[in-house]
N, C-alpha and C positions, 0 to 999 in steps of 0.2 A: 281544721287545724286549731289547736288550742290556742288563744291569744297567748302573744309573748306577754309575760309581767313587765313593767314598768317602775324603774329606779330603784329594785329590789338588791340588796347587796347576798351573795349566798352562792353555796353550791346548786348545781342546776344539771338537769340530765336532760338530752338530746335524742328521742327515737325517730330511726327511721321505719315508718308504717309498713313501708314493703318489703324490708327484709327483717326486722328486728334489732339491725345495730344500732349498739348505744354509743355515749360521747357522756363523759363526767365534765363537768369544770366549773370554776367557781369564776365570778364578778362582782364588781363592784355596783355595777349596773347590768341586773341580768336580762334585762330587755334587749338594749344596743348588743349585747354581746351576740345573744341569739342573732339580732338581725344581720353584724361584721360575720359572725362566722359561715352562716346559709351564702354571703356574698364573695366571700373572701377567707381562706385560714391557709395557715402552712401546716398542716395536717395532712397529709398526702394522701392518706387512707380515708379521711374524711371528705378529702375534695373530689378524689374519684367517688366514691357513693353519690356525692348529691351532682355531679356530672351524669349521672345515669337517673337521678329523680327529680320532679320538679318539687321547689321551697315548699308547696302543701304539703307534701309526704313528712316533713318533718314536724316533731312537736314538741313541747319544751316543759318539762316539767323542776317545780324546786323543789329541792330534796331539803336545805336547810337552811334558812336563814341564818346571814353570821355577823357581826362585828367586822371591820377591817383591822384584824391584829394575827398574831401569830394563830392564834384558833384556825383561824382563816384557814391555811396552809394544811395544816392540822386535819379539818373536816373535810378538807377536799382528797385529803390522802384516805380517808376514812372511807369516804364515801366509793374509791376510785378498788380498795380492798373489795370492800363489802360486795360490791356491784359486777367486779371485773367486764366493766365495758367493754369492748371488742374495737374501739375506734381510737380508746388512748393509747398514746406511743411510749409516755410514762407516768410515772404514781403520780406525779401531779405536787401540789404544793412548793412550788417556785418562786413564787414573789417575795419581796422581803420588806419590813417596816420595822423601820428604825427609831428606837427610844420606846419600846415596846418591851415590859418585861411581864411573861408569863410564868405558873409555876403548875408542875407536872400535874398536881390535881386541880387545877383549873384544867387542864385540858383534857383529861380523863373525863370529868364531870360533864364536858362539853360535848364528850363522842359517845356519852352513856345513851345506847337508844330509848332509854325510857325519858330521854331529851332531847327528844328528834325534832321540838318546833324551833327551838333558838339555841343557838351556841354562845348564849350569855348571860 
């Protein structure tokens, strides 16, 4: 199993080795995240799968380092398009931060894959 990362803020994808399904989502900390979700989610689809595997089957990889601002939201939608996991229940980008003003090509600039290490 791949180590989880540690106090990485980003989007992040989640395979399961034995069947192929994925899982997009972003954190703030994508380590802890990895490890509440393998123990615990309200993912329904995601909790039956790892009920039928044990936590090794799983592996976590980041897809992009982000800032904590609307980007955020942003690339996790981007990423949740691009990829169509099979495990998310919606597009994703749900969170909100307040006193955060972004402007459309900032956030274009952000989802340009020829910017696929940082979204900032």
């Amino acid at each position: 199993m791949l180590k989880s990362p540690f106090r990485v803020a980003g989007v992040y994808k989640i395979t399961c080795q034995a069947t192929g399904d994925t899982y997009v989502g972003a954190s703030n900390n994508i380590g802890v995240r990895f490890r509440e979700i393998l123990s615990c989610t309200p993912n329904r689809k995601f909790r039956e799968l790892r009920s039928r595997h044990p936590k090794d089957c799983f592996t976590i990889e980041v897809l992009q380092k982000c800032r904590l601002t609307e980007e955020f939201n942003d690339t996790e939608r981007f990423w949740i398009q691009k990829l169509k996991p099979t495990l998310n229940v919606n597009s994703g980008g749900s969170r909100h931060f307040y006193g955060t003003t972004i402007q459309f090509g900032q956030i274009k600039k952000a989802l340009n894959p020829k910017n696929s290490e940082l979204c900032f």
